[in-house]
C-alpha positions as MATLAB code, in Angstrom:
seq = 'XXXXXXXXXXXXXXXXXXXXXXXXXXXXXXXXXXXXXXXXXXXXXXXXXXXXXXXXXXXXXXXXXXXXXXXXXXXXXXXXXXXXXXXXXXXXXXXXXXXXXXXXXXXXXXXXXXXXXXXXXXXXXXXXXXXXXXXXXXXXXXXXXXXXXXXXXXXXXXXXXXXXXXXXXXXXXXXXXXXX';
ca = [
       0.000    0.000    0.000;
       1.662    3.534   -0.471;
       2.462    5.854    1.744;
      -0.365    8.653    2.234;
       1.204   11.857    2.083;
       0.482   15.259    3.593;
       1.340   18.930    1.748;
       4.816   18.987    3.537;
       5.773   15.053    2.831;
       4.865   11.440    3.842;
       2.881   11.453    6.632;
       5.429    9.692    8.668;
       8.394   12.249    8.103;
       9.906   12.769   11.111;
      11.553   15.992    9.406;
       7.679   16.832    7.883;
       6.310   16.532   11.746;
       9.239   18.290   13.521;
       8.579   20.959   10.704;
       4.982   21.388   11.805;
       5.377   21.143   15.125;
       7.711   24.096   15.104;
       5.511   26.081   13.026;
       3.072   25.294   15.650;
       5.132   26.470   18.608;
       5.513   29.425   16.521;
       2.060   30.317   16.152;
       1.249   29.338   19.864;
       4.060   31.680   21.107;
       2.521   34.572   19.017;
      -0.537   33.910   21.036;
       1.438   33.776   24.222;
       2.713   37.377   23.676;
      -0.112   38.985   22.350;
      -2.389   37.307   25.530;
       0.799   39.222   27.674;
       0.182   42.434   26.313;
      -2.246   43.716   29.258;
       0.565   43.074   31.880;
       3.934   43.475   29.898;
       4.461   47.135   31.066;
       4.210   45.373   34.696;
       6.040   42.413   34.643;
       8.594   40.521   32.249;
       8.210   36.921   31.161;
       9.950   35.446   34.041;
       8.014   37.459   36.733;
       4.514   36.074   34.767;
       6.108   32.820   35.016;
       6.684   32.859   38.524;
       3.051   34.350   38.824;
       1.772   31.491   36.626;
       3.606   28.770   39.889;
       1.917   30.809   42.530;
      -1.681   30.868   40.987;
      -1.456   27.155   40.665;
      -0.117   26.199   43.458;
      -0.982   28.931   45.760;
       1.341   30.278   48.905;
       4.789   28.614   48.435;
       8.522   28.899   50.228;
      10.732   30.835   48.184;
      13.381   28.287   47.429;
      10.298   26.024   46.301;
       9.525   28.474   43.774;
      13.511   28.927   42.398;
      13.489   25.150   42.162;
      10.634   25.198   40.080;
      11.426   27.808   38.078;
      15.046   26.383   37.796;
      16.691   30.326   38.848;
      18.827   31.012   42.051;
      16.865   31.751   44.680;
      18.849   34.951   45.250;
      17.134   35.705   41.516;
      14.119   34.417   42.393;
      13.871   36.956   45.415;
      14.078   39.681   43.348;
      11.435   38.347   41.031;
       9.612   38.421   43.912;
      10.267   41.846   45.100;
       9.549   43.443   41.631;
       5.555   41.607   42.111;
       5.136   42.890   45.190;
       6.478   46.153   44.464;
       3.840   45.989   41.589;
       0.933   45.193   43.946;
       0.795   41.370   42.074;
       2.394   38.964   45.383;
       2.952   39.473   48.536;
       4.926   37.819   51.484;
       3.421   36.146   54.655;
       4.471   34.094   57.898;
       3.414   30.197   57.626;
       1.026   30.146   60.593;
       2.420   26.378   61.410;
       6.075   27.722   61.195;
       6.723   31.416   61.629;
      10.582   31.469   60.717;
       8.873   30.284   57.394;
       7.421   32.792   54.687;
       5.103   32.186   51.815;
       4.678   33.998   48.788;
       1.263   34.343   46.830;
      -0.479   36.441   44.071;
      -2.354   39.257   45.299;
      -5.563   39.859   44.365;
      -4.642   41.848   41.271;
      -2.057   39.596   40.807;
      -4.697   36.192   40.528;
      -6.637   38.648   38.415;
      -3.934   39.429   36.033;
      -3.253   35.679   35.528;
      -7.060   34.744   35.095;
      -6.970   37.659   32.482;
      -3.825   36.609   30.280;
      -5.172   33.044   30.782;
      -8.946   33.735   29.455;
      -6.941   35.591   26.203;
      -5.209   32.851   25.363;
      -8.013   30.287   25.706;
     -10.324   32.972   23.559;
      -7.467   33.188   20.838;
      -6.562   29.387   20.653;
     -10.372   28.545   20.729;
     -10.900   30.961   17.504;
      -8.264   28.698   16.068;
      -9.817   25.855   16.373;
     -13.173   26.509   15.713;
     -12.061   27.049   11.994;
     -11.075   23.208   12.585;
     -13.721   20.717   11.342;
     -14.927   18.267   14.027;
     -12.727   15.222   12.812;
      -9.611   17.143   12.703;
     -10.170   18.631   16.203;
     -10.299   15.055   17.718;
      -7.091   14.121   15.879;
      -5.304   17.289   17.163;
      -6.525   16.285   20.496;
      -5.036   12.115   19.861;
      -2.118   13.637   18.355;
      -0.879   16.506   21.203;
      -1.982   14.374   23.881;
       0.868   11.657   22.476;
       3.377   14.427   21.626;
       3.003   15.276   25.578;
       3.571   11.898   26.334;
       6.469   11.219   23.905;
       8.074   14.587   25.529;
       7.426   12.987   29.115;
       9.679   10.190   28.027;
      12.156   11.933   26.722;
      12.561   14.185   29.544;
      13.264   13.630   33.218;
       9.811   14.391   35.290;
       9.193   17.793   36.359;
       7.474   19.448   39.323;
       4.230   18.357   39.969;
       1.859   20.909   40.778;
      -1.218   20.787   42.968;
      -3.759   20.865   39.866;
      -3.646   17.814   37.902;
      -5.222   19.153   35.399;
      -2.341   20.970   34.617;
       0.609   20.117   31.882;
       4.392   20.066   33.829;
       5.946   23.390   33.665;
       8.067   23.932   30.081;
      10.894   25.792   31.518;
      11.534   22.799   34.060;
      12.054   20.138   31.765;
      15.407   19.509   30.492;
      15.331   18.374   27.199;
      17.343   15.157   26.842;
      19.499   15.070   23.252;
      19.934   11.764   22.285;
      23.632   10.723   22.384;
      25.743   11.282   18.745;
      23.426   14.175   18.209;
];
C-alpha cells in the first residue's frame, strides 16, 4: 500500500512533523505574547512565570519556587520583590512555622493571571473553531501523544497541585539523544 502523504511530505516524516510542530510552537508563542500584552508594562516573562507557579499552586517557600522555576533563589527573590512592588504577590508568615514565609499572588495579581489566561483560551479557541470536528479530535489524539512522547524523553518535572495541569516547560530539560 503507499504511503499517504500530507502537503509537507509522507505522513510519517519525522523531518515533515518536527517541521509542523515548530511552526506550531511558533504560532502558539505569538498567542502567548499577544495574551501578555495587558501586563507586559508590569512584569517581564519570568516574573509572569513565577506568577503562573503561585496561581497554581498557591502560597509557596521561596526556594520552592527557584526550584521550580530552575533560577537562584537569590534571583528568584528579586522576582519576587519586583511583584510585590507591583501590587501582584505578597509575602506572609506560615502560621504552622513562623521562621517560614510564603509567597502568593495578590488579588490583582490572581486577576492578572485569570486575564492573560482567558486571552489565550479565547485566541486558541478561535483557532480551532475554523477546525472541522474530525480534525479537532485528531489534534486532540495527536498533542496528547506528543506530551507523552516529551514525558519520556525528559526527566519528570514538578508536579503541581492541579492535575489538570501540563508540567511546567521551563523545568524540563530536554534530553538530546547521544551522537546528536
Amino acid at each position: 500500500m503507499p504511503e499517504r502523504e500530507s502537503p509537507a511530505g509522507p505522513l510519517d516524516d519525522v523531518d515533515a512533523v518536527t517541521h509542523a510542530v515548530l511552526t506550531a510552537s511558533r504560532l502558539l508563542v505569538a498567542v502567548s505574547a499577544r495574551s501578555l500584552a495587558e501586563v507586559e508594562e508590569r512584569v517581564t516573562l519570568p516574573q509572569f512565570r513565577m506568577m503562573m507557579v503561585l496561581s497554581t499552586r498557591g502560597a509557596t517557600k521561596l526556594v520552592t519556587l527557584a526550584d521550580l522555576l530552575q533560577v537562584a533563589p537569590s534571583t528568584a527573590m528579586r522576582m519576587v520583590d519586583r511583584l510585590i512592588a507591583a501590587g501582584l504577590a505578597d509575602r506572609q508568615t506560615n502560621p504552622d512555622n513562623r521562621r517560614e514565609t510564603r509567597l502568593r499572588l495578590t488579588e490583582e495579581g490572581r486577576r492578572a493571571v485569570e486575564n492573560v489566561t482567558a486571552r489565550r483560551r479565547a485566541e486558541i479557541t478561535t483557532i480551532v473553531e475554523h477546525l472541522p470536528p474530525q480534525q479537532r479530535a485528531a489534534l486532540v489524539e495527536a498533542l496528547t501523544s506528543f506530551n507523552a512522547a516529551a514525558g519520556q524523553a525528559c526527566s519528570p518535572a514538578p508536579v503541581l497541585d492541579d492535575p489538570e495541569l501540563p508540567p511546567l516547560s521551563w523545568a524540563m530539560p530536554v534530553v538530546v539523544p547521544h551522537g546528536a
